[in-house]
C-alpha positions as CSV (number, residue, x, y, z in Angstrom):
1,X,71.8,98.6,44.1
2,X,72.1,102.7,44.0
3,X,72.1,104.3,41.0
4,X,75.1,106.4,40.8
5,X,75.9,109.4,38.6
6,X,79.8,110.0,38.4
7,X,81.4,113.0,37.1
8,X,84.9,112.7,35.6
9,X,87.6,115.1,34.5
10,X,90.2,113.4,32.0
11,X,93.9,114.2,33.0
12,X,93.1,116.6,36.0
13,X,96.6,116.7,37.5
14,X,97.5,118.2,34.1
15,X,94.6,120.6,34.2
16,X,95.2,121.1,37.7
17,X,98.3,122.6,36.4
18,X,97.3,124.9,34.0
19,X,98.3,122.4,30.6
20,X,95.7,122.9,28.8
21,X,94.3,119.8,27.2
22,X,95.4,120.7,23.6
23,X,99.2,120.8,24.7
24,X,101.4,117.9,25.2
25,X,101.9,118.5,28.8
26,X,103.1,116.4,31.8
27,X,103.0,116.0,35.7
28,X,106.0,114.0,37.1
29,X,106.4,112.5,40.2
30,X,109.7,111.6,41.5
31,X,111.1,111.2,37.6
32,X,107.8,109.7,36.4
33,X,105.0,110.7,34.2
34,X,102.3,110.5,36.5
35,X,99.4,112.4,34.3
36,X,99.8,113.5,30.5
37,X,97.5,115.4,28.7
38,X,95.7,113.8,25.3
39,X,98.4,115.4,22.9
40,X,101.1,113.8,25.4
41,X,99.7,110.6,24.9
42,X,99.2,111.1,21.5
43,X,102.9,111.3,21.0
44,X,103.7,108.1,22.7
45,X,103.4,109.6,26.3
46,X,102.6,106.9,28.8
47,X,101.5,107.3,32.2
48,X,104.5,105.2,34.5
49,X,107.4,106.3,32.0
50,X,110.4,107.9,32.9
51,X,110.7,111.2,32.3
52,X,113.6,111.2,29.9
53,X,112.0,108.5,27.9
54,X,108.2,110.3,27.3
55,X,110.9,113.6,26.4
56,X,112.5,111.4,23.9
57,X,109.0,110.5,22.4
58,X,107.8,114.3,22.4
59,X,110.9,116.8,22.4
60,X,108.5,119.5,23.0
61,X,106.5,118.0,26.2
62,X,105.6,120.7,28.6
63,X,106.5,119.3,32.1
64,X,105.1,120.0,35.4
65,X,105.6,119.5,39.3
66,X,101.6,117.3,40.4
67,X,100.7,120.1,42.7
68,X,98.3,118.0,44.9
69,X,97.0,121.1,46.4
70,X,96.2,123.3,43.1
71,X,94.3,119.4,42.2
72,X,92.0,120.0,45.3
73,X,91.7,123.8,45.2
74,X,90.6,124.0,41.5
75,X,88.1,121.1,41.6
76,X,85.7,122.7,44.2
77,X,85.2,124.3,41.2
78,X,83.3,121.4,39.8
79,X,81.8,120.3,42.7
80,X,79.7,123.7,43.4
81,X,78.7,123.2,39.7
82,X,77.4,120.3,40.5
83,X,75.8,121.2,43.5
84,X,74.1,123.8,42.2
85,X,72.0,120.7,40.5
86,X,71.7,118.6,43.4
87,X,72.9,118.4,46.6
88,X,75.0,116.3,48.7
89,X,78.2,115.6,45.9
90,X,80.3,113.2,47.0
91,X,84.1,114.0,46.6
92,X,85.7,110.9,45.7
93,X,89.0,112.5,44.6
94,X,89.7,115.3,42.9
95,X,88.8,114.6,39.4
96,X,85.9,112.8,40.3
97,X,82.8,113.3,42.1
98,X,79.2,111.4,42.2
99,X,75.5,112.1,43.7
100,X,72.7,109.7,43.8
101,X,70.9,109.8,40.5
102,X,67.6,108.4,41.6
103,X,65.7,111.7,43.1
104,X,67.3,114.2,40.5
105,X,66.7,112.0,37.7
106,X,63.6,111.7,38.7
107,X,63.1,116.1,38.6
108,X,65.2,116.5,35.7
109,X,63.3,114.3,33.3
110,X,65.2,111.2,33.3
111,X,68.5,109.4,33.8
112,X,69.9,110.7,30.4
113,X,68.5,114.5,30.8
114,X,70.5,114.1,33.9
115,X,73.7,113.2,33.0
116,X,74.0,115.7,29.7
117,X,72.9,118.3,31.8
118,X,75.3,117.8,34.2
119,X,77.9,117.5,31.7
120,X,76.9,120.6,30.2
121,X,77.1,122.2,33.1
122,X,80.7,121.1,34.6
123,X,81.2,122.2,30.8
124,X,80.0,125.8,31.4
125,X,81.9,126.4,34.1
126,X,85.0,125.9,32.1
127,X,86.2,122.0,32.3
128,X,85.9,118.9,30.0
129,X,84.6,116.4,31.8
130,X,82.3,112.9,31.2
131,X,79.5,111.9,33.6
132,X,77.7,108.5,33.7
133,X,75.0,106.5,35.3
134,X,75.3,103.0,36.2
135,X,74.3,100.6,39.9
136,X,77.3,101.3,41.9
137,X,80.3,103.9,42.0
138,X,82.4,101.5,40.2
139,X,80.8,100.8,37.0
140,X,79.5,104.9,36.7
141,X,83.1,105.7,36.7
142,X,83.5,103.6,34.1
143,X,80.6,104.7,32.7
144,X,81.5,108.6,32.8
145,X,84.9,107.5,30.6
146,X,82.9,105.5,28.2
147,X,81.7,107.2,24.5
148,X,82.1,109.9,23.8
149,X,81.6,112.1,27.0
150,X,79.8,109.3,29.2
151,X,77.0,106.4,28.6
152,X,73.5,105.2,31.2
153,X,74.2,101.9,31.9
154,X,70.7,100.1,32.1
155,X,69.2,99.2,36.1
156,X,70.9,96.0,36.4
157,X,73.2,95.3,33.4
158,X,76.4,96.7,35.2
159,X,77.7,92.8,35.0
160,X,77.6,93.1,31.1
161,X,78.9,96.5,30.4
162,X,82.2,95.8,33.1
163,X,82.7,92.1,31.9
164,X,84.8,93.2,28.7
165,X,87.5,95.2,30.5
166,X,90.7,94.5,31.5
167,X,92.0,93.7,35.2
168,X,93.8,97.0,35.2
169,X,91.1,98.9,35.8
170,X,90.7,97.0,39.4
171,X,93.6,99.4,40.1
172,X,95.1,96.1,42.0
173,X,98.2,95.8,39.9
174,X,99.3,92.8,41.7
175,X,96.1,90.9,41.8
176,X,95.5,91.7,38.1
177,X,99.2,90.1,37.6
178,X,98.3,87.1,39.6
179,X,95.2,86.5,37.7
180,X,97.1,87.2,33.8
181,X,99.2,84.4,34.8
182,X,96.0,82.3,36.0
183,X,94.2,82.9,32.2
184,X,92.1,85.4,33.4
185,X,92.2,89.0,32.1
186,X,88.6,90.6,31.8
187,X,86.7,91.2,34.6
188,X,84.3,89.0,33.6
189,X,86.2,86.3,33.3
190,X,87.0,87.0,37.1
191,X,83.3,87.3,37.8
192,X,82.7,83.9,36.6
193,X,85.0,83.0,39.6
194,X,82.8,81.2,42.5
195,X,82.6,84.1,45.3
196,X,83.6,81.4,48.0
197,X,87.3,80.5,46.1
198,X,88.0,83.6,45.4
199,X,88.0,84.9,49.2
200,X,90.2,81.9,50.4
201,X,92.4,82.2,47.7
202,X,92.8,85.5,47.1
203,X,91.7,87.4,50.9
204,X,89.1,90.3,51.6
205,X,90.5,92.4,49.2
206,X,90.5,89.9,46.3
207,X,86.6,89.6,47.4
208,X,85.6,93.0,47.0
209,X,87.6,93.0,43.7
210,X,85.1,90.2,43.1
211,X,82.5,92.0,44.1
212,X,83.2,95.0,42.0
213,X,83.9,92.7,38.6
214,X,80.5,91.2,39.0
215,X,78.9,95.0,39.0
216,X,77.8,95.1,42.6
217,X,78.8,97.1,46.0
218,X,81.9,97.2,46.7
219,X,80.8,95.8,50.4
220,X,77.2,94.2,51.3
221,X,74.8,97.6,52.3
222,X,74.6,96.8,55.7
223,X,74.7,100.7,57.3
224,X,74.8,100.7,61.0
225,X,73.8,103.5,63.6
226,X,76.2,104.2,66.1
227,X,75.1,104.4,69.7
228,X,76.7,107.6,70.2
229,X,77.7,110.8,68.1
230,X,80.8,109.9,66.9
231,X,81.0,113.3,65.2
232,X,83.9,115.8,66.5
233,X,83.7,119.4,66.7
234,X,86.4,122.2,67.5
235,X,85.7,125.8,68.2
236,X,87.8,128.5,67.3
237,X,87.4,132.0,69.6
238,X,88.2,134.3,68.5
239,X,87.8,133.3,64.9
240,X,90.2,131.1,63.1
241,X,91.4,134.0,60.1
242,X,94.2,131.7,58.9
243,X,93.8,128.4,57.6
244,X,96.6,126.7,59.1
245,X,94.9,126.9,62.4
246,X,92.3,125.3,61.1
247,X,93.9,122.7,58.7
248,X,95.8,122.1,62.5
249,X,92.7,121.2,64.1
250,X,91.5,119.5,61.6
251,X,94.4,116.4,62.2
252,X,93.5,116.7,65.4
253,X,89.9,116.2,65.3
254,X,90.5,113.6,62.8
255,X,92.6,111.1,65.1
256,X,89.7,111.5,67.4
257,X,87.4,110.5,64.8
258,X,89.4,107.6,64.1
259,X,90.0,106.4,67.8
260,X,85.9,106.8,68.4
261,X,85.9,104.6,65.3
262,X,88.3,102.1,66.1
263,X,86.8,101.4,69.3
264,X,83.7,100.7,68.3
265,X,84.5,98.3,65.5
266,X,83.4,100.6,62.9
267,X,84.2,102.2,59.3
268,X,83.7,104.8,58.1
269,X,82.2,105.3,54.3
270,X,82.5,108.7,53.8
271,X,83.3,112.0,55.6
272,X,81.3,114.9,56.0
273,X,83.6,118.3,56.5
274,X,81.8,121.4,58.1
275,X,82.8,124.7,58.6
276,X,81.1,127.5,59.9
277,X,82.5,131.1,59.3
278,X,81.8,134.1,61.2
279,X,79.5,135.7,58.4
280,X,77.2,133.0,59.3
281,X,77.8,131.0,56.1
282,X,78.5,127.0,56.2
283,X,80.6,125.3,53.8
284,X,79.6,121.5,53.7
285,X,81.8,118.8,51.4
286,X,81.1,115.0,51.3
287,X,84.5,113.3,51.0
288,X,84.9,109.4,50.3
289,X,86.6,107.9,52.9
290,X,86.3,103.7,53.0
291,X,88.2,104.0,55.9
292,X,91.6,104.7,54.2
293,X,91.8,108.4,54.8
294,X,94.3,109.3,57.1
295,X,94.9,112.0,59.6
296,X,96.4,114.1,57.6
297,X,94.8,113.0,54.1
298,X,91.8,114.5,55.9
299,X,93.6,117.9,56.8
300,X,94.6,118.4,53.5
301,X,90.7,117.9,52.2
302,X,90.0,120.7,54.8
303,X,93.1,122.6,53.5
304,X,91.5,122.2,49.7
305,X,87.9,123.7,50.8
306,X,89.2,126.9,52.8
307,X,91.6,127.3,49.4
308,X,88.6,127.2,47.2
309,X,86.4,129.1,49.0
310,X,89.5,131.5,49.6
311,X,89.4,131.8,45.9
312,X,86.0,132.8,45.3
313,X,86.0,135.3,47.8
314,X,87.7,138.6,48.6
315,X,90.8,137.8,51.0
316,X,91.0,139.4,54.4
317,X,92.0,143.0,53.9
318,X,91.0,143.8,50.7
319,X,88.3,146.8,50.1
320,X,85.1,146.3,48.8
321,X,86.4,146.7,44.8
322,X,88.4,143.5,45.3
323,X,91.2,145.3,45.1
324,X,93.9,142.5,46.4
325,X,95.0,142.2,50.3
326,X,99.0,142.4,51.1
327,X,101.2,139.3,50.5
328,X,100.8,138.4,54.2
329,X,97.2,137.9,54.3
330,X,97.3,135.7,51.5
331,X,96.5,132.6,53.6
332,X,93.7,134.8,55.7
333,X,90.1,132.9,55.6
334,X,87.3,134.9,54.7
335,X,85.4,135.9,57.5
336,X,86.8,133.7,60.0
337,X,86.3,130.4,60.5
338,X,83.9,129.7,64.1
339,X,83.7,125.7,64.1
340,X,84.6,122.8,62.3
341,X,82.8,119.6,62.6
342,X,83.4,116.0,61.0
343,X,80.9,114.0,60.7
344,X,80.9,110.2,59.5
345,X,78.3,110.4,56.8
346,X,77.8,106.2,56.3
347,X,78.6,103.6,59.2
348,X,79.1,100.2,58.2
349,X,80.7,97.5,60.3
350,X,84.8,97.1,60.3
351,X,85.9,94.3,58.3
352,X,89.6,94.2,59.9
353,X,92.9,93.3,58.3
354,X,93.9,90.3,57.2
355,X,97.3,89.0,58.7
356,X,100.2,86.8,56.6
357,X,100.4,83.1,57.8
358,X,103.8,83.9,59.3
359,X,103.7,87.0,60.8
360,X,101.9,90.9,60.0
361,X,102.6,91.9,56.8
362,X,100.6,95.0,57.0
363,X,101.4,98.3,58.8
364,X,99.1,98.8,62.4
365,X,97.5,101.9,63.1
366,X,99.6,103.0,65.8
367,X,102.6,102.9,63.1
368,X,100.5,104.9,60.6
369,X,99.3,106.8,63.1
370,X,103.0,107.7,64.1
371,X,104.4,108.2,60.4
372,X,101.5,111.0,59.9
373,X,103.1,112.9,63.0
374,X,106.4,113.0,61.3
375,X,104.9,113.6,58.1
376,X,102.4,116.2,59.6
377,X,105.9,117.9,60.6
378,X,108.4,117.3,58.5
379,X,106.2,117.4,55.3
380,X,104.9,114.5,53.3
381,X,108.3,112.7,51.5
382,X,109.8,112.8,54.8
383,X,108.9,109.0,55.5
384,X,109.3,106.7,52.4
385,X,109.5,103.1,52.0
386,X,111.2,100.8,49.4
387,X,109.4,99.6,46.3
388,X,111.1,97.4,44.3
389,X,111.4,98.0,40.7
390,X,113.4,97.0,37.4
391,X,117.5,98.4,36.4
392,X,120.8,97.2,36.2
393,X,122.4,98.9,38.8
394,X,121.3,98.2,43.0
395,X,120.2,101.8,43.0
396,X,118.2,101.1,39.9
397,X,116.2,98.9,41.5
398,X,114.4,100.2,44.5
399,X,112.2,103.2,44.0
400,X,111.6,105.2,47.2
401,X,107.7,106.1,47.5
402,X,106.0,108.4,50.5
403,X,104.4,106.5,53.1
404,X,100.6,106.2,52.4
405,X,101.6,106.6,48.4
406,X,100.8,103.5,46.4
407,X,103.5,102.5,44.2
408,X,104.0,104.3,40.9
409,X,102.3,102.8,37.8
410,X,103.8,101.1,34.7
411,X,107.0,100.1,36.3
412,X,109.6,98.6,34.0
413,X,109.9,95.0,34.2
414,X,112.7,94.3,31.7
415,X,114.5,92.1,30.5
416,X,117.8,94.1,32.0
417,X,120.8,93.0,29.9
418,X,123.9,92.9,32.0
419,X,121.8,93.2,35.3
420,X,123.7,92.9,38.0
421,X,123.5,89.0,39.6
422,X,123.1,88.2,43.5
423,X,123.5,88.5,46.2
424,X,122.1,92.0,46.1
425,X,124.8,94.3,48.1
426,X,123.7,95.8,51.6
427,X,124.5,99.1,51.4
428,X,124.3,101.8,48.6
429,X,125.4,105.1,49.0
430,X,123.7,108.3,47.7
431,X,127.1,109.4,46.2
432,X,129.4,106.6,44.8
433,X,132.9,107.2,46.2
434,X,135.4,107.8,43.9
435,X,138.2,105.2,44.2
436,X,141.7,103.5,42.4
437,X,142.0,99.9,41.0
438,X,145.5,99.3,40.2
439,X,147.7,96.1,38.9
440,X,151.0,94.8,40.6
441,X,153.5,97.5,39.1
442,X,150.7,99.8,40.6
443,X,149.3,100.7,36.9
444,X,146.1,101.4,36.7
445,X,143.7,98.6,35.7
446,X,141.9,99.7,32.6
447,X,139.5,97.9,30.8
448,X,138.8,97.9,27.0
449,X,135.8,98.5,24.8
450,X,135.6,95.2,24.2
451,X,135.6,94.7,28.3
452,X,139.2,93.1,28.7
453,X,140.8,93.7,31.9
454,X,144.5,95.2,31.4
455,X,145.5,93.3,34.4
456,X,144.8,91.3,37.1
457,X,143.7,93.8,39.8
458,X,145.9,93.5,43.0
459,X,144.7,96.7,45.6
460,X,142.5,99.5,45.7
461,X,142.4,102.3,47.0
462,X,140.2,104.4,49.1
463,X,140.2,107.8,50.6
464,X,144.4,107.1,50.1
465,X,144.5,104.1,52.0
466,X,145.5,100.5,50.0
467,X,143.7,97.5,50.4
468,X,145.3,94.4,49.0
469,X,142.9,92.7,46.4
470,X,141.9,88.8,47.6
471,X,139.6,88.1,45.0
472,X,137.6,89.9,42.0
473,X,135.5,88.5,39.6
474,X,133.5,90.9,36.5
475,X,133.8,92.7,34.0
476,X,129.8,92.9,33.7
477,X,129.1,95.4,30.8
478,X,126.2,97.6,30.7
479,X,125.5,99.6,27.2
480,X,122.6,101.7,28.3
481,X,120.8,104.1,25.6
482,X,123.2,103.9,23.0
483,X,120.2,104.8,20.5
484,X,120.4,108.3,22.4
485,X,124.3,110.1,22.3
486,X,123.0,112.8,24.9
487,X,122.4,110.4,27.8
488,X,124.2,106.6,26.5
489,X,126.2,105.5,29.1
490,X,129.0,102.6,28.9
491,X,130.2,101.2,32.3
492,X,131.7,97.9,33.7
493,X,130.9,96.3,37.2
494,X,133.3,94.2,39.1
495,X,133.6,92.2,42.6
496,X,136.4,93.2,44.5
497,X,137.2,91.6,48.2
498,X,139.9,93.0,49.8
499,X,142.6,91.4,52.6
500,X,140.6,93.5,55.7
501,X,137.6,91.2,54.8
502,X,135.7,93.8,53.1
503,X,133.2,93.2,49.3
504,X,132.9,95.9,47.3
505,X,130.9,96.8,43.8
506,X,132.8,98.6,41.7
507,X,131.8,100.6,38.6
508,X,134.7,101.4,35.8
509,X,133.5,104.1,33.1
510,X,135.4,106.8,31.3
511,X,138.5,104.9,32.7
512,X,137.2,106.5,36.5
513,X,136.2,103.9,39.1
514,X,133.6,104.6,41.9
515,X,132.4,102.4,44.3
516,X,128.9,101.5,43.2
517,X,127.6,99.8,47.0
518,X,129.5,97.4,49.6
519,X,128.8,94.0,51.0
520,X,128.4,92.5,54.3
């Protein structure tokens, strides 16, 4: 096992932001809480909530935009305080990094010397942060969030120290639901699980989960040597002085990193990024990769080290004082960059993907490889797929998420009084069309605060054409936030079929009617 020293920032898209840590602050994604701050949580503030329902907990929560840039930009920060230490930092994400702690412990005095100086560095340069030591990435991790800024997990006890947490931290929200219904909910209760069940019940990535509760690698350390270089290397002449061209090349580079890959059966464990700049100087950044980094994931890495070192330079233009360049050389690169290289840093054999029974479940490489064209173009939320998720209404209960996004955390699960029953309708508009119920004598149908229907509805009407009502069935009242007089809401839901053949959901509130979604 390798000892492994991980550095963690708490809350980093909110720091990323500029929250700082003592203000109940927020980063939302797509009307959810993805990171709060310690204050924000210590109002109620949950990571996975709505939006409207952390502001109801803390009127006063600062909210923010996740700006996944500013996240990768600001923590090159911490990684050159880290490097300045040791070298070689591995960038798992942004908000957490990790080295090898055998050789520097072994300068520095010792595994603890190590990690408080490296806290107290990270520290100096500005950030809170926890760092811990423990066999395996996994279990330092854990290890840097422990205590009270970080713990050393002793050579060989990572089994103990992971065995009383909870599933959740397996970031496999499924499998962890799977195994709460099974009686297991600690990791090492799941470790206790023979290795040989586990992988037929549960598939390759229920084994590395397996391998990860019981404190080992995440895969056996089986590190190949490729036959060939697989490395790939643009050239940029004259110099590249904007980063877009080489954030540009960068994509490209990388799909030829991962065709060399693919064809040789290979994976790739992490990602060395080079660039050379015209000054001579060569910025190097280890980036975890696992094989799950795509084309343009990797651009953007590139995009976050010409930002940072964009930062801590002088831009293009401006005069030896720093005095600053004009706003059109704000995205210049200092210097100019020559080359760019990317380099697999750790080969180990491909493990494949396993298939469903009945037919592939999971997405092939030449449609990943497609949707990051689209996305490279058309920016990242231009490709989303549905994710189903708890709500009353059919638009309540799909949540669109960006392809190569996993789904958001902490959706609700219910109960959902006055959820609407299936069949599920086919289509659901953006907009719901605004529309007419109306009775025989061609009143309109109205229906009462204690959801009685005026009369039996006999046509409606759309865009001013009648349809003669066949069959309806409903009310189905929904009473949603009552406790809250700004956003309570009070609506009915009928099934209307109409003589053409047509099914429609219809929604009555504030005696209006829209039409909610159609049938087939």
């Amino acid at each position: 096992m390798t000892r492994v020293l991980a550095v963690w920032c708490p809350d980093w898209p909110v720091t990323a932001v500029g929250v700082e840590a003592a203000t109940a602050g927020a980063v939302v994604v797509q009307g959810r809480i993805a990171a709060c701050s310690a204050a924000a949580r210590a109002e109620g503030v949950r990571r996975g909530q709505r939006l409207r329902d952390a502001q109801r907990r803390c009127p006063d929560l600062v909210v923010r935009e996740r700006d996944t840039d500013a996240e990768g930009r600001l923590f090159e920060a911490v990684v050159e305080a880290v490097a300045e230490l040791t070298p070689r930092v591995e960038v798992v994400r942004p908000g957490l990094c990790a080295i090898a702690a055998h050789g520097p412990a072994r300068f520095y005095g010792g595994e603890e010397a190590l990690r408080v100086l490296v806290q107290d560095t990270v520290v100096e340069a500005g950030y809170d942060c926890g760092s811990g030591i423990a066999d395996g990435l996994f279990a330092a991790e854990l290890a840097a969030r422990a205590g009270q800024g970080g713990v050393v997990v002793p050579e060989g006890g990572a089994a103990a120290f992971l065995a009383p947490y909870p599933l959740s931290v397996l970031d496999r929200p499924e499998l962890a639901d799977l195994l709460a219904r099974l009686g297991i909910k600690t990791l090492g209760a799941f470790a206790d699980l023979p290795s040989g069940h586990v992988a037929g019940r549960f598939g390759t990535d229920g084994a590395l989960a397996h391998r990860l509760a019981r404190g080992e690698e995440p895969r056996p350390i089986a590190p190949v040597r490729a036959a060939a270089d697989l490395s790939v290397r643009a050239t940029f002449d004259p110099p590249a002085e904007h980063a877009e061209q080489v954030v540009f090349a960068a994509k490209r580079l990388a799909d030829e990193l991962h065709e060399g890959l693919a064809a040789g059966g290979l994976a790739c464990v992490r990602l060395e990024v080079e660039a050379g700049f015209a000054d001579g100087h060569v910025l190097r950044r280890l980036w975890r990769h696992d094989g799950r980094l795509s084309s343009l994931a990797v651009a953007e890495r590139v995009r976050w080290q010409l930002s940072a070192w964009r930062d801590g330079r002088p831009a293009a233009g401006a005069d030896p004082e720093g005095i600053e360049a004009p706003a059109e050389e704000e995205e210049a690169v200092w210097g100019g960059v020559t080359w760019l290289e990317l380099a697999p840093d750790q080969l180990v054999p491909d493990g494949g993907r396993q298939e469903a029974l009945w037919g592939r479940t999971a997405v092939t490489d030449r449609i990943a490889r497609a949707a990051d064209r689209i996305q490279g173009l058309l920016g990242h939320g231009a490709i989303t797929r549905p994710v189903l998720a708890g709500g009353r209404g059919p638009g309540e209960q799909v949540v669109r998420v960006p392809v190569g996004d996993l789904p958001p955390a902490g959706l609700p699960d219910g109960p959902w009084p006055g959820r609407l029953t299936a069949p599920a309708p086919a289509v659901v508009p953006v907009a719901a069309a605004e529309a007419e119920l109306v009775d025989a004598d061609g009143a309109p149908v109205v229906v009462s605060a204690r959801c009685a229907v005026s009369a039996p509805p006999a046509a409606l009407v759309l865009g001013g054409r009648p349809a003669a009502v066949t069959g309806w069935t409903g009310p189905w009242p929904a009473d949603e936030r009552w406790w809250d007089p700004a956003h309570a809401r009070r609506r009915a839901r009928f099934q209307i079929v109409t003589d053409d053949g047509a099914a429609y959901l219809l929604t009555a509130e504030g005696r209006r009617w829209h039409v909610e979604a159609t049938y087939d």
